[in-house]
N, C-alpha and C positions, 0 to 999 in steps of 0.2 A: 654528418648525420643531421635531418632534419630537425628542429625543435618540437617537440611535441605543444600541438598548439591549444588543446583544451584546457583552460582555465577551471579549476572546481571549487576555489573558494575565493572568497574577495573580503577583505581585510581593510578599514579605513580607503588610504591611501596607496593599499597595494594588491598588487596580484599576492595568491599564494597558490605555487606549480605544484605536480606532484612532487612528492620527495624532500618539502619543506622549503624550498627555494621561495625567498619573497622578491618580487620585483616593482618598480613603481610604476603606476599606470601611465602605458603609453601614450605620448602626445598623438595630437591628430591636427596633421595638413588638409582640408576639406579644399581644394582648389572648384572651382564655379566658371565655364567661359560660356561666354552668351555669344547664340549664332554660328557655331561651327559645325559644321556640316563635317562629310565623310570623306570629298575633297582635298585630304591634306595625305601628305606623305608615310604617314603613323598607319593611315589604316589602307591606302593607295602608294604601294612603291613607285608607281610611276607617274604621280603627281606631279607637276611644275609647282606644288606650295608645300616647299618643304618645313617639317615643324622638328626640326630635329632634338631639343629637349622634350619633346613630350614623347619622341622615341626613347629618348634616353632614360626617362621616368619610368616607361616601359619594359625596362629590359632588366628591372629592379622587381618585380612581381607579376603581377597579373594584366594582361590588356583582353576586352574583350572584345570580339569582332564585330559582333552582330548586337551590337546596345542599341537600345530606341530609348528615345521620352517618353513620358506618359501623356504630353500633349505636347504639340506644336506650335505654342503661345507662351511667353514668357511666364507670364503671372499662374498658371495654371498648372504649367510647368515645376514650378518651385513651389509652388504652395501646394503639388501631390508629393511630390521627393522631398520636400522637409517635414511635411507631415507624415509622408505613409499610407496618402488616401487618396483615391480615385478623385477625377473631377464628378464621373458618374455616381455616387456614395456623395461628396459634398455641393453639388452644385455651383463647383468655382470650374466656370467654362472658358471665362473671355479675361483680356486681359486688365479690364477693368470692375471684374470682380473681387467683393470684399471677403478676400478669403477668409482674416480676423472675425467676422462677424460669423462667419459660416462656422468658422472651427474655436469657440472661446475658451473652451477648456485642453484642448490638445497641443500635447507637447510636442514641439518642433526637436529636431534632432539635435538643436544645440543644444535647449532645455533640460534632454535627457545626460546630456553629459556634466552642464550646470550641475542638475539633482545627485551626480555621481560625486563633485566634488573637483571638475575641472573650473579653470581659471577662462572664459570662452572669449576670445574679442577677433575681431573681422574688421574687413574694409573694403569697400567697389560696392559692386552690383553681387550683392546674395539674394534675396527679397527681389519682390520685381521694384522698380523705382520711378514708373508713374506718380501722374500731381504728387511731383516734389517730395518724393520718397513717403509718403502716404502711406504706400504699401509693406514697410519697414517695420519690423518688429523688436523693439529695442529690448522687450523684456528677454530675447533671446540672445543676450551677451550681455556681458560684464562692463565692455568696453566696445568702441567703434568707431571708424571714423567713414563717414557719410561720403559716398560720390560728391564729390565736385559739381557745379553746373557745366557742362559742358561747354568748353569756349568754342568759339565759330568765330573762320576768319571774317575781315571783313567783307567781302561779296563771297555769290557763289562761285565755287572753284571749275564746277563740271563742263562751263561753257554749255548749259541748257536753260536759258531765259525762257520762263513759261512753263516749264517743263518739273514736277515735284514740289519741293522746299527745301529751306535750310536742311530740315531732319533726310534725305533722301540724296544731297551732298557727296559728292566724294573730288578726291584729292592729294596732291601729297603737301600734308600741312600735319601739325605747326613745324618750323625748322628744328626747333629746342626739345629733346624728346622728353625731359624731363616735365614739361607744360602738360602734359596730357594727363591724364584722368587714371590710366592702367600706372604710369608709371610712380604715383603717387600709393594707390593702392600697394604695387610692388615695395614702395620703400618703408611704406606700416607695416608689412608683411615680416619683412628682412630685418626690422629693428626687432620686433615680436620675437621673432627666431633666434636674435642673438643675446637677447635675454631674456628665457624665460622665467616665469616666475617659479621662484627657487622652493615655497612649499607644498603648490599643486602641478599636476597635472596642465598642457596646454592644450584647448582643440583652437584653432586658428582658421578664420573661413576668409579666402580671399579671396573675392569676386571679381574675373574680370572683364570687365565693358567689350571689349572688340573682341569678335571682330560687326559687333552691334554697327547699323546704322549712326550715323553718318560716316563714312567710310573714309576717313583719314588716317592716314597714318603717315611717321616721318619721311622725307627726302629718301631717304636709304633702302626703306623698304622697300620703295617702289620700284628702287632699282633692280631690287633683288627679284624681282618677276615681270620685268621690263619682256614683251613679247608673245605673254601668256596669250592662246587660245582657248575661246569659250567652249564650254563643255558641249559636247554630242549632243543633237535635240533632232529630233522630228515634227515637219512644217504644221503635220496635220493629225498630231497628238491628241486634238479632242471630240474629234470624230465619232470616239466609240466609246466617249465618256456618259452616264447615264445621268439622269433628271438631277437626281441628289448630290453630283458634285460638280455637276454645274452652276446650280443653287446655292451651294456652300462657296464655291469660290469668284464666282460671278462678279462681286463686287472687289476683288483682285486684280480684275480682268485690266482694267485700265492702266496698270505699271509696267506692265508686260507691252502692251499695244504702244503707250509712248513710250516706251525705251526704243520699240521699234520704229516709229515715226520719226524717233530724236536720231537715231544713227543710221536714218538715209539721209537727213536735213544738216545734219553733224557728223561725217563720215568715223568712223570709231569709237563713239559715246560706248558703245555697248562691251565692246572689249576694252576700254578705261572702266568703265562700270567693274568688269570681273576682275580688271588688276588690283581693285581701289580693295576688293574685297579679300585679297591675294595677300597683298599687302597689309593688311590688318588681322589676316591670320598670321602670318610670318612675326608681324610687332608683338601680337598678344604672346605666340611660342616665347618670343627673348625675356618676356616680362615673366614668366614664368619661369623663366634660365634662371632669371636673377633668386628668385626667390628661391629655387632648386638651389643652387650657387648656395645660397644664406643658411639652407636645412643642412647641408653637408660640411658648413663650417662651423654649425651647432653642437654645444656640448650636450645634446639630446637627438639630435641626427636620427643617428642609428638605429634607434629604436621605436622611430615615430612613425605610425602610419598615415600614409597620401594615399586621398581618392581627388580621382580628378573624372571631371563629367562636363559634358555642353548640357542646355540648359534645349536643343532642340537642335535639327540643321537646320537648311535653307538653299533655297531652289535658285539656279543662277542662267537662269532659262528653259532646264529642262520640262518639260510637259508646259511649254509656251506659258512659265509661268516665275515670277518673282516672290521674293520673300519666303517665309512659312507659312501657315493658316493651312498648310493642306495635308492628307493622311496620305499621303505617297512617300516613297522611301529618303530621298533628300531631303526633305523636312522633316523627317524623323529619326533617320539611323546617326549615330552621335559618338564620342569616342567618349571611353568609360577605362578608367585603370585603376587600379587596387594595387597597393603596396603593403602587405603587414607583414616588419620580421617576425621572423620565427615561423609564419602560417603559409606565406606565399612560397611559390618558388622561383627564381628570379628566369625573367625572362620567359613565362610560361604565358599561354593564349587558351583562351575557352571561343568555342565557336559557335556555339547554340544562343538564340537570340533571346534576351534577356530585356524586358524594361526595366527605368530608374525607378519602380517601386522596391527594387531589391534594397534600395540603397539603406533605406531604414530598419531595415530588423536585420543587416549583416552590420551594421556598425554599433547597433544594441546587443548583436550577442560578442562580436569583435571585444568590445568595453565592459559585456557583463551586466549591461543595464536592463530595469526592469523595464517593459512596458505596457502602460496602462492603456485599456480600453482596446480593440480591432487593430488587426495587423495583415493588411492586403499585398503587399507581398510577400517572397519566400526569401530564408537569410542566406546567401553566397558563400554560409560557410565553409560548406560539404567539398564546395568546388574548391574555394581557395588554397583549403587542404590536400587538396589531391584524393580525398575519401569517396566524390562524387566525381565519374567523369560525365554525365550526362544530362541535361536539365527539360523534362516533359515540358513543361508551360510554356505557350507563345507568348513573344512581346503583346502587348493591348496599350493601344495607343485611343485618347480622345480627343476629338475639336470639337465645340459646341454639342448640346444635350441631343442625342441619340448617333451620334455620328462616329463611329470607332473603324480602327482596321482591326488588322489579326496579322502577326510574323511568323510564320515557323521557318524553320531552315530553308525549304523551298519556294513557300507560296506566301504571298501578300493578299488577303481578302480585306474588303471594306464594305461594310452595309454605312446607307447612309440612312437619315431617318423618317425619309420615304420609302423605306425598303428597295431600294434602288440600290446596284454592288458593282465591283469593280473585283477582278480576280486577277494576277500575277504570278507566273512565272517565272522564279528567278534563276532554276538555271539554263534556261533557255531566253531568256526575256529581263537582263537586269535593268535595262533604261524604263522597264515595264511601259513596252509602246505599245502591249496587244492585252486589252481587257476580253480576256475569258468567258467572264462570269455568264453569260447567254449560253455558254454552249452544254447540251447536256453530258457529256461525256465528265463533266465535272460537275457534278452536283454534291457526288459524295465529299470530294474534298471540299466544297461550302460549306457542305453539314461538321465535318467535321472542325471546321475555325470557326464557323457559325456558334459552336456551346461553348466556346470561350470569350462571347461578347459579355459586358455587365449584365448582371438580372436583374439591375436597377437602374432608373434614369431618375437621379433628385431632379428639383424643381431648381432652374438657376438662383443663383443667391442674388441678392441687389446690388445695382454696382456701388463702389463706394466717391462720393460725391466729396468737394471741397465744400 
């Protein structure tokens, strides 16, 4: 029999169930990976990048299909899903916006568990971590321990003189896999878990770096997707792309062009390219085994709730285009899983497309926490109980001030902020290589994703300078 999962009173340091039952407030695993796209085997069975613990994470609660970001930019990214607020509502667009100054009173998610009376500490990339973790919010934990500088072998590994930088790198390096940056985070992680502190509650945020540029990861990895081919693309993808996202990705355009320059002059740059990136999801899946490994050899385990989220995807040629920066579905759709005993049910799938705004008001009703001020998205409780099978709202996703999509189950709409759009078909058209939006036979569907864009565009914030 399921647990009944409504919470009605909260007591110091404990739940109180119906029926007089007291329990103590659940830890919370917050797992963070930066750059993982939808590419992996979790949410594509027939993927060559298999991520087989975050299957396994999966098959313990809830995974949901059809998750997006709320932006396609790290910083922007995180600082909507830890606050709970639109880039649109704050003007934190790009990635060197100070989202601190934009939001000084607003409790981030760890905050709100701080105020509840958990013990909060973390480690990696949570916060975005430009000029030298700048963007770090220390009053949001207890404790922490800071990314590392990232080490860089000594030359570049890619065999591309002229071609990127250090940062755009890939490789199979270091040999030691314990030198890296995740595997460090993972071992704060695994100590945290195997002892927590014995008179509060834990929430634990562990940030992790890959499969983030620069694209190394160990010897083994590589092995493990020795062969891979690069994903499906079409030559002449931007044909029938309009003013406004040509404009918005324009200056993109150059990563894309010499990657292809580099692997007619360097015959397979571009398929090492996709292994490098293959490979650094497969490294980050085992960093997260471990830490899995660590929660289940806890004497708090069982009763801990795991959400684990990417932070955005990323485009590995498709629509003749690299990285993130753009509203199309590989830089947005992202893998998203919820584990809460008692409330989920293991191995259960929602399929209706959700952005990570949810993430903040299901983890304050999850915990019971109050929250003060505006709350832009809706709480995933309904679903996770099994009380809701259905979720109206499309994902809303933003790059840059007036530039948003729209998700629903079938179609992808995007206005950019010259009123210029882009329309998709997804079950006829998943690689979305035929923009619609011209033709009239669809206008109603426009209209209708169209009244789900913001009815507000803030003013960008300034960026934050050293």
């Amino acid at each position: 029999m399921k647990v009944l999962a409504v919470i009605v009173l909260t007591l110091g340091g404990y739940f109180v169930f119906p029926g007089g039952a007291a329990a103590r407030k659940p830890d919370v695993l917050f797992i963070i990976v930066d750059d993982m796209n939808d590419w992996i085997s979790l949410l594509d069975p027939e993927s060559p990048i298999k991520t087989p613990h975050l299957e396994r994470l999966a098959k313990r609660g809830m995974l949901f299909t059809r998750a997006y970001c709320i932006s396609p930019a790290c910083n922007p990214s995180r600082a909507a899903t830890l606050t709970g607020l639109r880039p649109s509502t704050t003007g934190v667009y790009g990635n060197k916006s100070d989202w601190q100054r934009a939001l000084p009173e607003r409790n981030t998610i760890m905050q709100l568990f701080q105020r509840a009376g958990y013990s909060v500490k973390g480690a990696g990339k949570v916060f975005h971590h430009q000029l030298e973790g700048a963007f770090h919010d220390e009053s949001s934990f207890d404790e922490f321990q800071a990314m590392a500088p990232q080490n860089m072998p000594p030359k570049k590994l890619n065999g591309a003189p002229g071609y990127g930088s250090r940062n755009t790198d890939w490789g199979a390096w270091p040999a030691d896999e314990m030198a890296t940056i995740d595997f460090r985070t993972a071992d704060y992680c695994i100590e945290a878990l195997k002892n927590p502190p014995a008179e509060k509650p834990l929430f634990l945020a562990c940030g992790i770096f890959k499969p983030h540029s620069p694209f190394f990861a160990p010897p083994r990895y590589h092995k493990g997707v020795a062969g891979i081919h690069p994903p499906v693309r079409r030559s002449d993808d931007w044909k029938d792309l309009p003013a406004g996202a040509k404009s918005l990705l324009g200056n993109k355009k150059w990563f894309w062009e010499g990657m292809m320059k580099l692997d007619r002059r360097v015959p397979h740059s571009f398929t090492d390219f996709v292994e490098a990136y293959a490979a650094c999801c497969t490294f980050a899946d085992a960093q997260i085994g471990r830490v899995l490994d660590a929660l289940d050899a806890s004497p708090r385990g069982a009763e801990t709730i795991v959400v684990l989220w990417s932070d955005h995807g990323f485009h590995l040629g498709e629509k003749d285009h690299l990285e993130k920066f753009a509203l199309w579905e590989k830089s947005t759709h992202v893998p998203l899983i919820i584990v809460a005993p008692g409330v989920t049910n293991a191995g259960s799938r929602f399929e209706d497309p959700v952005d990570l705004s949810v993430l903040y008001p299901t983890l304050a009703e999850l915990g019971q926490l109050p929250i003060r001020g505006r709350v832009e998205g809706r709480s995933l409780v309904p679903m996770l109980t099994g009380k809701q099978s259905s979720w109206t709202d499309p994902a809303v996703m933003t790059y840059g001030r007036g530039n948003h999509a729209v998700r629903s189950r079938r179609w992808r709409y995007i206005r950019y902020a010259d009123g210029t759009e882009e329309l998709y078909d997804h079950d006829n058209d998943p690689h979305e290589w035929v923009n619609l939006a011209a033709r009239r036979e669809h206008a109603g569907v426009k209209a209708a994703h169209r009244k789900w864009l913001p009815k507000e565009e803030a003013k960008r914030v300034p960026d934050l300078r050293k």
